[in-house]
C-alpha positions in Angstrom: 6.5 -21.4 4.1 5.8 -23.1 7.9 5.4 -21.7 11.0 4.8 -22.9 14.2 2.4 -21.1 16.7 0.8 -21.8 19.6 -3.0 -21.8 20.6 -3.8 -20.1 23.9 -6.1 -21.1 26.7 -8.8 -18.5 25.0 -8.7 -20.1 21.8 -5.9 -16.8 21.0 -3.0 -17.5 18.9 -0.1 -15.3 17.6 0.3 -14.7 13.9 3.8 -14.9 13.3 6.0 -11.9 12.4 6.4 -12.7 8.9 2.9 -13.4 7.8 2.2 -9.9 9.5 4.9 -8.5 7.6 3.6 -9.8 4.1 -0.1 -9.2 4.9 1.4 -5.9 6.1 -1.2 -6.2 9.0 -0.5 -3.0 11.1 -1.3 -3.2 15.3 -5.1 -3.6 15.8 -5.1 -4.7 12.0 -7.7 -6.9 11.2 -8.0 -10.3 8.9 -10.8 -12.5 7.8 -9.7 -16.7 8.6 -11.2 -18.6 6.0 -11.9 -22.1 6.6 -12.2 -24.8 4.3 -13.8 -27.4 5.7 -13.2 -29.7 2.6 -9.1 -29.5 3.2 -9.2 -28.1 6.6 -6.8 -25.8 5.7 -7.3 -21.9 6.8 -6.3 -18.7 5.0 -5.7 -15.2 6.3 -7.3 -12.1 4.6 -6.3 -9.1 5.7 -9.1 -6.5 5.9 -8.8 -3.0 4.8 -8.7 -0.1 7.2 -11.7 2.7 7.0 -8.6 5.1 6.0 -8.2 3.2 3.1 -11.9 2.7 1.9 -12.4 6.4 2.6 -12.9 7.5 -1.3 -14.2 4.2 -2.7 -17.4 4.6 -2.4 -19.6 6.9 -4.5 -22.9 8.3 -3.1 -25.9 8.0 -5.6 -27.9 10.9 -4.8 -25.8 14.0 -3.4 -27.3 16.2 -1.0 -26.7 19.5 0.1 -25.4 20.1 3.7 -26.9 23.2 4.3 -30.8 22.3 2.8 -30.4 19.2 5.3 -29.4 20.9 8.3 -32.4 23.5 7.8 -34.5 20.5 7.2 -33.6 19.3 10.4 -33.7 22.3 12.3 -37.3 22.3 11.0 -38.9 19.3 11.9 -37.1 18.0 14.6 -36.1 19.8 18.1 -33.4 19.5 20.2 -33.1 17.0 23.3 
């Protein structure tokens, strides 16, 4: 598929509605542009939200909340 867009004074240019809708970018989503230098050609990644990495990543070392929090309360004061 083509589209046509156009590239703004700022360097800003509108993604069209169906690339957003297949990317299913939401408003304020973010993408990568990669450039290929080689071809010149660009691609659009879209970039996953923090609600959607929340989970995915697994903590090595647990702590405990409470053990922390006195550990704190201990060595460091208030401002």
């Amino acid at each position: 598929m083509t589209y046509q867009t156009t590239i703004t004074r700022k360097g800003q240019m509108t993604i069209p509605k169906a690339i957003r809708d297949s990317l299913r970018l939401p408003l304020g989503g973010r993408v990568m542009i990669d450039f290929d230098g080689s071809t010149r050609g660009i691609r659009f990644i879209r970039l996953p939200s923090m609600r959607e990495l929340a989970g995915s990543f697994r903590v090595k070392n647990p702590r405990n909340a409470v053990k922390l929090r006195a550990y704190m309360e201990k060595h460091y004061r208030r401002i």
